[in-house]
DSSP file (Angstrom, degrees, kcal/mol; ACC not computed):
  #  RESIDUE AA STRUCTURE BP1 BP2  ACC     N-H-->O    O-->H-N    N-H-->O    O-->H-N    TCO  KAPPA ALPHA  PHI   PSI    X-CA   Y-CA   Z-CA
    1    1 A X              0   0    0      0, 0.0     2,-0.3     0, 0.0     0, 0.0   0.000 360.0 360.0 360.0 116.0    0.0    0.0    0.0
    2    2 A X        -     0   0    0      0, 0.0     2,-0.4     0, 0.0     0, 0.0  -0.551 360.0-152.1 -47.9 115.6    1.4    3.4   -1.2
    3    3 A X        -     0   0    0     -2,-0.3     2,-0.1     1,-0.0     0, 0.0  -0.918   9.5-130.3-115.9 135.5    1.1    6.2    1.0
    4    4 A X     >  -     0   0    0     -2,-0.4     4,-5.6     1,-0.1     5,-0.2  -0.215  33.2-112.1 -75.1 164.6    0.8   10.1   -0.1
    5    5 A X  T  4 S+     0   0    0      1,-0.2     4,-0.2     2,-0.2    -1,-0.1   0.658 118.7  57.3 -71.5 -14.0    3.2   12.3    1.7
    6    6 A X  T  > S+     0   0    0      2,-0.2     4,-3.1     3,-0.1    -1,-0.2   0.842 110.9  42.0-100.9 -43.8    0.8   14.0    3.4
    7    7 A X  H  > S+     0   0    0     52,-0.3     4,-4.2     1,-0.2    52,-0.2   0.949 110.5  58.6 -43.8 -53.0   -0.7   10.5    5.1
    8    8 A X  H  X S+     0   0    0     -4,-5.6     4,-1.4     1,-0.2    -1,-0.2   0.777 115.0  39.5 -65.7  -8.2    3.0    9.2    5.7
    9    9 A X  H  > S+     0   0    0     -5,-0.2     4,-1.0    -4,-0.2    -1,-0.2   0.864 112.1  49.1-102.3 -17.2    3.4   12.4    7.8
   10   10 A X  H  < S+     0   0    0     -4,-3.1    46,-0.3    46,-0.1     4,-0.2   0.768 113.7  55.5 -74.8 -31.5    0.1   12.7    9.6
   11   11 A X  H  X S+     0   0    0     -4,-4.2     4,-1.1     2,-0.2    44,-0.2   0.763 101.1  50.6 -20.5 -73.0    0.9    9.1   10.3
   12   12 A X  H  X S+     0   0    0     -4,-1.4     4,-1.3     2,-0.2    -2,-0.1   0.874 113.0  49.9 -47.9 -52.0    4.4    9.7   12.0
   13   13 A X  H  X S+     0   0    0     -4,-1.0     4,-1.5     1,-0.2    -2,-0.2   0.741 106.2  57.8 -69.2  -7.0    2.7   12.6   14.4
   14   14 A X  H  > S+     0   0    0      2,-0.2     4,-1.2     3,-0.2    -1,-0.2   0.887 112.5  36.4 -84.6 -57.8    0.2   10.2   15.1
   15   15 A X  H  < S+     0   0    0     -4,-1.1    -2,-0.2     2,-0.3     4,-0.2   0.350 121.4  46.9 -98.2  -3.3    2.9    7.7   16.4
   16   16 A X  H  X S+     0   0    0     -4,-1.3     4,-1.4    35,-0.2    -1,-0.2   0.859 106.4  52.3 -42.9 -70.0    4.9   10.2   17.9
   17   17 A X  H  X S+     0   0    0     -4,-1.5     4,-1.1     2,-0.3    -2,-0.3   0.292 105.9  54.4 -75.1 -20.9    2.7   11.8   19.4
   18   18 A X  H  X S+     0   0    0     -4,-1.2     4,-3.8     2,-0.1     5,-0.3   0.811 107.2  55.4 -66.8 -44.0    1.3    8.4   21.2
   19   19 A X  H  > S+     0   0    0     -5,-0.2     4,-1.4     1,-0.2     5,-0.3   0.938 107.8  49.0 -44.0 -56.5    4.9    7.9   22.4
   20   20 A X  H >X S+     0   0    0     -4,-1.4     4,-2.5     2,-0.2     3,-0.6   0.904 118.2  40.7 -45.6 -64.8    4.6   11.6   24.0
   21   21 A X  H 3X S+     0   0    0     -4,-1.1     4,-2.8     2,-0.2    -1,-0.2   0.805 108.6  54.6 -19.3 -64.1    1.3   10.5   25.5
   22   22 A X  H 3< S+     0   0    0     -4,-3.8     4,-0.4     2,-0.2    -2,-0.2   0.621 115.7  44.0 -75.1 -20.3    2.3    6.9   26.7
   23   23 A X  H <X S+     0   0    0     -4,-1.4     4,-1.6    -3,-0.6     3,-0.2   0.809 112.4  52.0-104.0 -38.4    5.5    8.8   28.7
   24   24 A X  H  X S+     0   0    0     -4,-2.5     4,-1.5    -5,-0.3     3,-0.3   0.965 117.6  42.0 -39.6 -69.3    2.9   11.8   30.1
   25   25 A X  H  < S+     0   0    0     -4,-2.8    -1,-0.2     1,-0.2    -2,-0.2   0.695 112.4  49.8 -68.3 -14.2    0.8    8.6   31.3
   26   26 A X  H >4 S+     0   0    0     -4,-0.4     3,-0.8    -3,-0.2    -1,-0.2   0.980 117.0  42.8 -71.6 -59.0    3.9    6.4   32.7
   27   27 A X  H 3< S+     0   0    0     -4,-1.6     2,-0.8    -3,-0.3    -2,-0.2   0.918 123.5  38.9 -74.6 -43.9    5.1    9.6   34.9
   28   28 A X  T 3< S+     0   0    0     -4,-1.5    -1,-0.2    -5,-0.2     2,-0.1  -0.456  76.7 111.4-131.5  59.8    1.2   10.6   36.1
   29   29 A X  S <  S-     0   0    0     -2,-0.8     2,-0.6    -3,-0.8    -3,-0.0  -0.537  73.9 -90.6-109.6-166.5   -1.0    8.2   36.9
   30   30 A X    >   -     0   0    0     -2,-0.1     3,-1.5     1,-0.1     4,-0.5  -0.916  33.1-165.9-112.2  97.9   -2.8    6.9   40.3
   31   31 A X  T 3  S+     0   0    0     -2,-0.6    -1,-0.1     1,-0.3     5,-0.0   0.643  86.6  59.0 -66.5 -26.5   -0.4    4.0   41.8
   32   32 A X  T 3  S+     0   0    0      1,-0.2    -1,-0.3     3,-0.0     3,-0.1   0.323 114.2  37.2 -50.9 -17.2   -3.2    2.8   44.2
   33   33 A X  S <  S+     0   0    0     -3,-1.5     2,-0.2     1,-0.4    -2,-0.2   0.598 128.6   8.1-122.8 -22.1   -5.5    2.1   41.2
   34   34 A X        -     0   0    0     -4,-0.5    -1,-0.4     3,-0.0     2,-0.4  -0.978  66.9-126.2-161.6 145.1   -3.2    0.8   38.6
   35   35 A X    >>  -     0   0    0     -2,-0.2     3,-1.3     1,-0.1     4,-0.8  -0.870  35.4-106.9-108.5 163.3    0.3   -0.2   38.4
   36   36 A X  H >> S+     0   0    0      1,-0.4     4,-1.3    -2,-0.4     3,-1.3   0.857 113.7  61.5 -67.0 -67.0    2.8    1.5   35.6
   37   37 A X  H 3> S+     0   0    0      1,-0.3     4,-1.2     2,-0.2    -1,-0.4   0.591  96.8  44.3  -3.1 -75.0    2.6   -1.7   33.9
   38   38 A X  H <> S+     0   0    0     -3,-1.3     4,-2.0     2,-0.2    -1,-0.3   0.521 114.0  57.3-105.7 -45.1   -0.5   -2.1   33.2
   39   39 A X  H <X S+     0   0    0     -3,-1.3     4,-2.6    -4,-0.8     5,-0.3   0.999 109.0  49.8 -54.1 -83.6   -0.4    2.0   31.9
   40   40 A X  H  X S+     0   0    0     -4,-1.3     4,-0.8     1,-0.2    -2,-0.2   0.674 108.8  49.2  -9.5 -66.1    2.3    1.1   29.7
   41   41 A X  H >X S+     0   0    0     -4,-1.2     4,-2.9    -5,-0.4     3,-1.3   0.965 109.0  49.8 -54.0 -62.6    0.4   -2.0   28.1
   42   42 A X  H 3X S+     0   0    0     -4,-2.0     4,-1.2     1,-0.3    -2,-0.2   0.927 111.0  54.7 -64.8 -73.4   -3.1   -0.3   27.3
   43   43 A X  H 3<>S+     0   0    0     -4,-2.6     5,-2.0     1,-0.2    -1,-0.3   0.670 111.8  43.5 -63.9 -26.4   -0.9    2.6   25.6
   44   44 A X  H <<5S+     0   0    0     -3,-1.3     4,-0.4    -4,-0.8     5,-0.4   0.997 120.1  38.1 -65.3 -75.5    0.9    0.1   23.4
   45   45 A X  H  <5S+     0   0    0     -4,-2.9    -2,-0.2     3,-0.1    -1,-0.2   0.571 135.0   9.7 -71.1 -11.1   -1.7   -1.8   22.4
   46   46 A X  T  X5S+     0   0    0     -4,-1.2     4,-1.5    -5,-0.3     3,-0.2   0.607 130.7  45.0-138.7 -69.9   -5.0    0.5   21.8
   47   47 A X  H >>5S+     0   0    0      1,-0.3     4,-1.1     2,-0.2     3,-0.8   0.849 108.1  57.7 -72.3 -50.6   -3.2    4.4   22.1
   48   48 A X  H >><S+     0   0    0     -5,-2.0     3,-1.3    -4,-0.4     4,-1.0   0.870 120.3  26.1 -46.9 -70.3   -0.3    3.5   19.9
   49   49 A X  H 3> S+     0   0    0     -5,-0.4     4,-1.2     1,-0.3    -1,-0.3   0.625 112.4  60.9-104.8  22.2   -2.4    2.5   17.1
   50   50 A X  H <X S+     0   0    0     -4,-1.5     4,-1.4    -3,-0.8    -1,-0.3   0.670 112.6  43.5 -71.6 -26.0   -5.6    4.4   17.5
   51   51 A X  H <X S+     0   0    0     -3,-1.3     4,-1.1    -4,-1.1   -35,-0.2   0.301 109.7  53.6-123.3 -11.0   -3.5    7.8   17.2
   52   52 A X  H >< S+     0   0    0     -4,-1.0     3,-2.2    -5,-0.5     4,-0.3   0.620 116.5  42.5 -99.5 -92.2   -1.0    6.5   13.9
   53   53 A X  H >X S+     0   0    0     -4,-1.2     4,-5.5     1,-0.3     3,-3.0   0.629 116.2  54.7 -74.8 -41.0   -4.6    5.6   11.8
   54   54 A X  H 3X S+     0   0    0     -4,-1.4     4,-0.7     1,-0.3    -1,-0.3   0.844 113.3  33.2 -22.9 -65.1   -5.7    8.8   13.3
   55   55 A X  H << S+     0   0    0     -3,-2.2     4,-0.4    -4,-1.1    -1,-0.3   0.195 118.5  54.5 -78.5   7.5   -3.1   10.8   12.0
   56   56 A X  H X> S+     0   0    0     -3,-3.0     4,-1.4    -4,-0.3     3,-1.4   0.742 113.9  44.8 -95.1 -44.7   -2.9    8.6    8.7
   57   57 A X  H 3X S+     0   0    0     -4,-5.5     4,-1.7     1,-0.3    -2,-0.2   0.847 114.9  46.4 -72.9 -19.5   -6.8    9.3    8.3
   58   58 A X  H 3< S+     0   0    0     -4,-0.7    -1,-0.3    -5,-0.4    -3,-0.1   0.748 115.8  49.0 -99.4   5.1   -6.3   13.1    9.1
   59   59 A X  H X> S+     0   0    0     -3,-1.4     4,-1.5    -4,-0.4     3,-0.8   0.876 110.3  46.8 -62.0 -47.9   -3.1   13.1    6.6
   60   60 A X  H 3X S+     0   0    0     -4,-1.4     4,-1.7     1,-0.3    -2,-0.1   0.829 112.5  52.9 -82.2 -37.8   -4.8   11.4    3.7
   61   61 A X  H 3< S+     0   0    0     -4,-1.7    -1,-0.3    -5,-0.3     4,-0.2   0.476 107.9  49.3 -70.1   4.4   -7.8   13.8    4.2
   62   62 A X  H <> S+     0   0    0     -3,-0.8     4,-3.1     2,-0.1     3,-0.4   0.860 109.9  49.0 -71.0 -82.0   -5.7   16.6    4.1
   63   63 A X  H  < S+     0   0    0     -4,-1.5     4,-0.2     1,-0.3    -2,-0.2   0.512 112.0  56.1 -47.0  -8.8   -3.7   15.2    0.5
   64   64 A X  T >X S+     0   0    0     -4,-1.7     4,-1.6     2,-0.1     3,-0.9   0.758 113.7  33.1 -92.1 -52.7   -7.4   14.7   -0.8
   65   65 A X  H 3> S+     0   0    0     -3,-0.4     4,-2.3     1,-0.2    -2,-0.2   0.924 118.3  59.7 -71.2 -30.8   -8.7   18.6   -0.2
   66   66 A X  H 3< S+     0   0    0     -4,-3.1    -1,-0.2     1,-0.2    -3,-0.2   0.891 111.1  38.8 -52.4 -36.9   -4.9   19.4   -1.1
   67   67 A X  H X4 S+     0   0    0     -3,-0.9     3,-0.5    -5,-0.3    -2,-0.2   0.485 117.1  57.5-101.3 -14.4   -5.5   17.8   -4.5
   68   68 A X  H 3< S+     0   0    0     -4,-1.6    -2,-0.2     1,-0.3    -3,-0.2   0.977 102.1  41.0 -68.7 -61.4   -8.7   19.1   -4.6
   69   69 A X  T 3< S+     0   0    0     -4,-2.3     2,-0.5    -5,-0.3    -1,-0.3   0.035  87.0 101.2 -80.3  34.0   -8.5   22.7   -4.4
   70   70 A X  S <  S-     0   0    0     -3,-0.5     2,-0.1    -2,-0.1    -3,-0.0  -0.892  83.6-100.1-121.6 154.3   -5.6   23.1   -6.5
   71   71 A X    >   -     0   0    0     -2,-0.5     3,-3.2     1,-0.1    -2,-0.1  -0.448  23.8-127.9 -78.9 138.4   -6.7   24.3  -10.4
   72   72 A X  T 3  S+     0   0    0      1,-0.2    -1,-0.1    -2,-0.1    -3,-0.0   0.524 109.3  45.4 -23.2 -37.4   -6.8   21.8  -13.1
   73   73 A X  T 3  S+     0   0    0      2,-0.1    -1,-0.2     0, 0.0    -2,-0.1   0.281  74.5 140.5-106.3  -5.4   -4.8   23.6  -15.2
   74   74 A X    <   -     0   0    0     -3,-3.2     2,-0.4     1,-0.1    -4,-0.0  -0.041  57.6-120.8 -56.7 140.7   -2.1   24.5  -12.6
   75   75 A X        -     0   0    0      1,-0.1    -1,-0.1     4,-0.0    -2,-0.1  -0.578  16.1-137.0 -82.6 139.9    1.8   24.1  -14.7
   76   76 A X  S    S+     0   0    0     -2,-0.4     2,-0.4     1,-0.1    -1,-0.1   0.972  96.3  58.5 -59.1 -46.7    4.2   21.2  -12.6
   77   77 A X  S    S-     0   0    0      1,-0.1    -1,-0.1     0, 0.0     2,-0.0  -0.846  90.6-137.8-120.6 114.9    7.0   23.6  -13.1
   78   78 A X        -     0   0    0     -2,-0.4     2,-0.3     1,-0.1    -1,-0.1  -0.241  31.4-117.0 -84.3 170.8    6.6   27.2  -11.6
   79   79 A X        -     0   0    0     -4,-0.0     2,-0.4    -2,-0.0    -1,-0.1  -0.834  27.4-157.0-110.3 150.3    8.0   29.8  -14.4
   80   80 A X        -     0   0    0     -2,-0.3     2,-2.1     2,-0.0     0, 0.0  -0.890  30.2-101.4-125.0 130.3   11.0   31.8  -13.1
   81   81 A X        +     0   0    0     -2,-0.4     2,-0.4     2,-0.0    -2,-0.0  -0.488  59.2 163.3 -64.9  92.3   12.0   35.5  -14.9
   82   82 A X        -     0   0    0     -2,-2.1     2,-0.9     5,-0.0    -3,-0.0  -0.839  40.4-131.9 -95.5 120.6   14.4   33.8  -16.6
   83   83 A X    >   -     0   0    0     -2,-0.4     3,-1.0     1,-0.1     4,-0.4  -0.904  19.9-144.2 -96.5 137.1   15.6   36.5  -19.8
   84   84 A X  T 3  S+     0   0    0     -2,-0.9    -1,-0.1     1,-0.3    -3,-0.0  -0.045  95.3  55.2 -93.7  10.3   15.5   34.0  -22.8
   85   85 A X  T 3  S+     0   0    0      4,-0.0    -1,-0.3     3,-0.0     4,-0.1   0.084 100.8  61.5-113.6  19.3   18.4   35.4  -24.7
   86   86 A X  S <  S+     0   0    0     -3,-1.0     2,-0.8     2,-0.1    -2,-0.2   0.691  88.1  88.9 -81.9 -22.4   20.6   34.9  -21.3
   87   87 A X  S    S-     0   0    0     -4,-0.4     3,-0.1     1,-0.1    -1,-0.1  -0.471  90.7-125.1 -80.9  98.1   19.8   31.1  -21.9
   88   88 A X        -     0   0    0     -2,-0.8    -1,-0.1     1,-0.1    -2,-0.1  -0.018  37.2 -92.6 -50.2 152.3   22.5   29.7  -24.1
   89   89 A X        -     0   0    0      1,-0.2    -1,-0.1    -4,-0.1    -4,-0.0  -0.329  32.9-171.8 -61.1 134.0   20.9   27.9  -27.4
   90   90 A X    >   +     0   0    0     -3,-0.1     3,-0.6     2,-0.1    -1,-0.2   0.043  55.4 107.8-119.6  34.1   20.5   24.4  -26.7
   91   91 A X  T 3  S+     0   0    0      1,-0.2     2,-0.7     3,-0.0    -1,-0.1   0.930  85.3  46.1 -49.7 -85.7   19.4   23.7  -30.9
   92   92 A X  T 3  S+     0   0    0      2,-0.1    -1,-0.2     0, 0.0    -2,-0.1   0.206  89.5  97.0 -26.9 -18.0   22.7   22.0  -31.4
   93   93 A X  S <  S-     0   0    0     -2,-0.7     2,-0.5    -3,-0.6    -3,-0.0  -0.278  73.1-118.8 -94.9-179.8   23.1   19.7  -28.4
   94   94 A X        -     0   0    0      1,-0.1     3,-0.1    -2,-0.1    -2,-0.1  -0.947  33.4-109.1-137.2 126.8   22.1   16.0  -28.6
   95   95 A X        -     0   0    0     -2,-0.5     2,-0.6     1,-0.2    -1,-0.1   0.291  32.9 -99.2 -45.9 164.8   19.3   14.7  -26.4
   96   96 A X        -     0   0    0      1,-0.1    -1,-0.2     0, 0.0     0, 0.0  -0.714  47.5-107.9 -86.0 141.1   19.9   12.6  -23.6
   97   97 A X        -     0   0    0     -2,-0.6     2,-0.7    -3,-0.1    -1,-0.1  -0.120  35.9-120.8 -46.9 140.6   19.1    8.7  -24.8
   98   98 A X        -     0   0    0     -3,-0.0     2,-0.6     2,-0.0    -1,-0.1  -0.649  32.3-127.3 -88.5 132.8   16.0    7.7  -23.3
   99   99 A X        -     0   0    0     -2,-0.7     2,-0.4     1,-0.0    -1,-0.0  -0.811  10.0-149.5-108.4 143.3   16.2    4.4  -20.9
  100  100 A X        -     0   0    0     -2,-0.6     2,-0.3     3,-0.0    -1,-0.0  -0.711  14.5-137.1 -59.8 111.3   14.7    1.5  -20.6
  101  101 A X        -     0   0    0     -2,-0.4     2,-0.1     1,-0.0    -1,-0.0  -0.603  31.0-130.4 -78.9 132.6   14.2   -0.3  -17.6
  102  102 A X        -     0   0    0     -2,-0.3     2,-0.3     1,-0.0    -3,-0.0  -0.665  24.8-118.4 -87.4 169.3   15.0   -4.0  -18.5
  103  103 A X        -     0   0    0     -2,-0.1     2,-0.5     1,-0.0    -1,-0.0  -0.711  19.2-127.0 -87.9 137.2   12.1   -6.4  -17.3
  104  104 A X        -     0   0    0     -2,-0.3     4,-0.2     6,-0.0     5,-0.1  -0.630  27.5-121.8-107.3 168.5   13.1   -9.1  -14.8
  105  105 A X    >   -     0   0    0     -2,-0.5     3,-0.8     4,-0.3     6,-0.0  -0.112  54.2 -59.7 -58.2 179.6   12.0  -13.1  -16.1
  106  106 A X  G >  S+     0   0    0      1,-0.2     3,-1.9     2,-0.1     0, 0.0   0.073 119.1   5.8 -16.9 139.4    9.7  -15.1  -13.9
  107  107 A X  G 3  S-     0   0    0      1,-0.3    -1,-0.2    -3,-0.0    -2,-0.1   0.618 119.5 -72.9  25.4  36.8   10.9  -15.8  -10.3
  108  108 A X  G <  S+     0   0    0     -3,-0.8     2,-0.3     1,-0.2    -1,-0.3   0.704  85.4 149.1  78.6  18.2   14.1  -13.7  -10.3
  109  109 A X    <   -     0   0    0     -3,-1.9     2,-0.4    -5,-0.1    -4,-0.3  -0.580  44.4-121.3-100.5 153.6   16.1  -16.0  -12.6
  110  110 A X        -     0   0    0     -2,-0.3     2,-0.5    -6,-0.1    -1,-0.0  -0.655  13.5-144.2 -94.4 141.1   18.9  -14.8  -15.1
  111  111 A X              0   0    0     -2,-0.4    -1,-0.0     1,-0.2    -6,-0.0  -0.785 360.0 360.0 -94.9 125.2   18.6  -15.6  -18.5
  112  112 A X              0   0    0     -2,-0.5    -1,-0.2     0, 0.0    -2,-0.0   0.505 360.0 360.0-122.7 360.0   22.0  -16.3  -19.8
């Protein structure tokens, strides 16, 4: 599964940010009621990953309204004031070859 940038990052704070939690709750709990142990465990198991799908679900809905609101028509490459007889002529030059990824056979074996 392929994760947008915006997921892998909401993700991360998510799972930081239980670690940050899970050491607030180690240092300040009620020792009469529960022992540090026990604190520890329930944050592992149910805060750890209740707070990474959080932050993955409030990354990826961020990288969907990110891809949303931006215009159809928008160019990949912002345009720079560049003066276009500073730019040496590049007529003359000779492209780069284009490559080709070779394929590899069935089950990783070399073809000799």
């Amino acid at each position: 599964m392929r994760l947008s940038g915006f997921t892998r990052i909401g993700a991360m704070i998510g799972f930081f940010g239980a670690f940050a939690i899970m050491l607030i709750s180690a240092l300040q709990f009620d020792s009469d009621e529960v022992s540090r142990k026990d604190v520890l465990l329930a944050e592992l198991l149910f805060g750890v990953p209740i707070f990474t799908i959080a932050g993955a679900a409030i990354g990826a809905g961020w990288d969907f309204f990110e891809k949303r609101s931006a215009p159809a028509n928008a160019p990949d490459v912002v345009e720079t004031d560049v003066d276009p007889e500073s730019v040496p002529d590049a007529a003359g030059s000779i492209p780069n070859p284009t490559r080709r990824r070779r394929r590899k056979p069935p089950g990783g074996r070399r073809q000799r």
